[in-house]
Structure formats: C-alpha cells, structure tokens
N, C-alpha and C positions, 0 to 999 in steps of 0.2 A: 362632610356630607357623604354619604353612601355612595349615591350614584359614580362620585367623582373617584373616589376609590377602586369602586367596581373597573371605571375604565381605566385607570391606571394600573392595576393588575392586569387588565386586555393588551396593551400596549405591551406588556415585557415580555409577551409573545410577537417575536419578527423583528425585532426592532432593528433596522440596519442603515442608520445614519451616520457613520462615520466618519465618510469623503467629506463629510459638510463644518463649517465653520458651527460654534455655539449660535456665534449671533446669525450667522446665514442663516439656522434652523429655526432658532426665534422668530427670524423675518416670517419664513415661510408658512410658521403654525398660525401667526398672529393674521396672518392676510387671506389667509385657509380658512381662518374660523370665524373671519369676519365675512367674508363672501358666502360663504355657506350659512349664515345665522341671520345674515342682515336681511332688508325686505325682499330685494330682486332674486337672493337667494333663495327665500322660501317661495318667491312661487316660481321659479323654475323646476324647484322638489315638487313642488304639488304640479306641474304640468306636468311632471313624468310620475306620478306616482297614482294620480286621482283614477285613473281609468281600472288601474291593477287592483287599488283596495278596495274600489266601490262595486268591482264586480264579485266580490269575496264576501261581502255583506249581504242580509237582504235588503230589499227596496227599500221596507216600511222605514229602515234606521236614518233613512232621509242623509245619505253619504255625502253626496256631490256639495248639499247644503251644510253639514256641520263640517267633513274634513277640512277646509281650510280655517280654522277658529283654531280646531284643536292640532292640526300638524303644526299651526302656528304658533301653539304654547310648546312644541315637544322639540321644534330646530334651537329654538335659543340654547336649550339644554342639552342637545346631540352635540352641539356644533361649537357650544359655550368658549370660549378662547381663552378662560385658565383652566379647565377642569374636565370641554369637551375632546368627542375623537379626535380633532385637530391639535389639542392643545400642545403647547412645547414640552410642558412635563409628561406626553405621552410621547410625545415624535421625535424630544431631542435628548433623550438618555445618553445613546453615544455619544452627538456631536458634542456637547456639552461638558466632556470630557476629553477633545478634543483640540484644545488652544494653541492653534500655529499663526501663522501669517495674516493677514489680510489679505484677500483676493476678490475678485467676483463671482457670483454665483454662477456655474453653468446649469443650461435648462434641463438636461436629462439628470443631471442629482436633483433639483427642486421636484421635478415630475416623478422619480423616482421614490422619494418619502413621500408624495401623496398616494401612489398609486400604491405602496405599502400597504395604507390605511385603509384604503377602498378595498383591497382583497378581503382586510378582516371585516370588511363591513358586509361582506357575502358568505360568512360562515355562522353558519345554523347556529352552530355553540354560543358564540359571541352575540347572535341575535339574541336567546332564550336570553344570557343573562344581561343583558344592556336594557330585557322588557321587565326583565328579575329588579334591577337595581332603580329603574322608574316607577315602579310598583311598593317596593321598600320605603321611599324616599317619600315627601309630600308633597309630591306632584298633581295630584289629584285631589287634594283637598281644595285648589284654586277654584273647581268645581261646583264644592258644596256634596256637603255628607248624604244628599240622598243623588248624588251623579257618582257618588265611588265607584259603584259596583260596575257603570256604565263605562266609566273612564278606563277600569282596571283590563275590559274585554276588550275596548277601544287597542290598548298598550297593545296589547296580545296579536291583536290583526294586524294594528298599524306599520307597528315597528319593522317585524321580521318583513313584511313585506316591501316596505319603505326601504330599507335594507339593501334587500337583495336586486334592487331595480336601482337604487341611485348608485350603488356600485359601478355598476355599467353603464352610467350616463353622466358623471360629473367629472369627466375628464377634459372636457369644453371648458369647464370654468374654471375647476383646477390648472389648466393651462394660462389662461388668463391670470390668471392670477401669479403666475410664474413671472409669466414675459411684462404683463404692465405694473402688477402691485408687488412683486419682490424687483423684476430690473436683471430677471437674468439673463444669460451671453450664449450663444450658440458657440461650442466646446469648439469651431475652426476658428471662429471670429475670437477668443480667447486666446489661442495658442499665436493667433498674427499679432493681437494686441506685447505677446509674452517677447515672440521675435521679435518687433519692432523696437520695443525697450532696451532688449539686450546692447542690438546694433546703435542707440543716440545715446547709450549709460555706459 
C-alpha cells in the first residue's frame, strides 16, 4: 500500500533507536499504536483537535458534527501498528539491529522513541506528504464517489492541522503507555535493581 510506504520512507529521517532492545521497540510501537488508534485514543485526538480544525472550516461544512466520523476513519490509519507512525518497521530500524542482553526498559529510552515520532509529526513537510499518501491511497472511496472531492479537502485541513496539535499533546498518553503497557523502570530504580544483583550473584 502506498500510504504505508510513504511513512516508511518518513521514518528514515531521525530514526534514533539504538539504546533499545529489538523486542523492547517492538513493545513500545505496538502499545503506541494501539493507544493511539484504539477508541479512547481517538477521542482524546478529537478533544484536542475539534476546536482547531472546526475553526479553520466554515460553519455551513457542519465540523463539530461530521469531524468525529471522519477523524475516526483517518486514526486507525495514522496510527495503524504495522504500517502506522508508531509502527515498529518505522521506530525500530535501529534497535532491531541491535541484539544484546535482556534487560528492562527504562522510561526516558521508551519516551524518548516516542517523542522522536511526535517531532515529525509537526513538520509541514511530512504533514503535506502523509495528506499526499491518504490522497493517493483508497481512502476516500469508503465515502462513496460523489464524497471524493469532499474527503480529499477534508485530508488537506485535517491532517496538517491534526498534526501539528497532537504533537504537543500526546505525551500524557504516550507516557502511559510507557510506564503501564510497555512496564518501564525509572533509569535509578534500574541501576539499584543492577547493584543489588551484582552484591546476592
């Protein structure tokens, strides 16, 4: 699929996972891109997003009433967890060539690869072409051939805007996601865990 391509070619700009386990990275895309695609996900996007785009619209386009339908078709597919921005074949090119020990995750590497992802989700560039490659793709035939033209303007507003606002707000959940659905270690509680080992082995 195009789109998936598109963001895979976005990802090999920054990529800087390397501190991280294959499978630690794995953990973290996969919980990444379920938190952000799942339901509570989208509408925490659209609590932060609905006031920005629907003031960018005119009235008549009835915002407040259709953006939750259609941002709800566009996160499964931002957010997708084989092919979305979270996904492991975009976040874990390094680690994943990276095969050492087993360890535990600490929280500022897992926060770290997310907040990676969230920078590029606030550059213009990478917005035009992420609305390029949902445009390309058949996204908008869900709609029905007399809603293209409507969907394609929809892509245009939504996106970049949706973009450059969840950047700056999903680091709440992105953390969460750290600390309850990956299980990672604050980097002092890790190094006592390391001490104490040393001193009973």
């Amino acid at each position: 699929m195009r789109f998936s391509k598109v963001l895979l070619a976005l990802a090999l700009v920054g990529a800087a996972t390397a501190e991280l386990l294959c499978s630690d990275c794995e953990l973290i895309a996969e919980t990444s891109s379920m938190a952000l695609s799942g339901e509570e996900g989208i509408q925490f996007e659209l609590d932060v997003i609905t006031k920005h785009v629907c003031n960018a619209v005119p009235e008549e386009m009835g915002c407040e009433e259709n953006l939750p339908g259609f941002w709800g078709a566009i996160a499964p597919n931002l957010f997708n967890p084989d092919s979305g921005f979270f996904a492991a074949e975009h976040l874990c090119m390094d680690s994943c060539g990276n095969q050492t020990v087993v360890r535990e995750v600490i929280c500022h590497e897992c926060e770290h690869v997310q907040n990676m992802e969230l920078q590029k989700m606030s550059d213009p560039d990478i917005q035009m072409k992420v609305v390029e490659a949902f445009i390309g793709s058949e996204f908008c035939n869900q709609f029905g051939e007399d809603m293209m033209e409507q969907c394609q303007t929809g892509l245009e507003i939504v996106i970049p805007i949706a973009m450059d606002h969840l950047s700056g707000q999903l680091h709440h959940i992105l953390h969460e996601v750290c600390v309850q659905g990956v299980g990672c270690v604050n980097n002092y509680n890790n190094n006592l865990l390391q001490r104490m080992y040393s001193i009973f082995n």
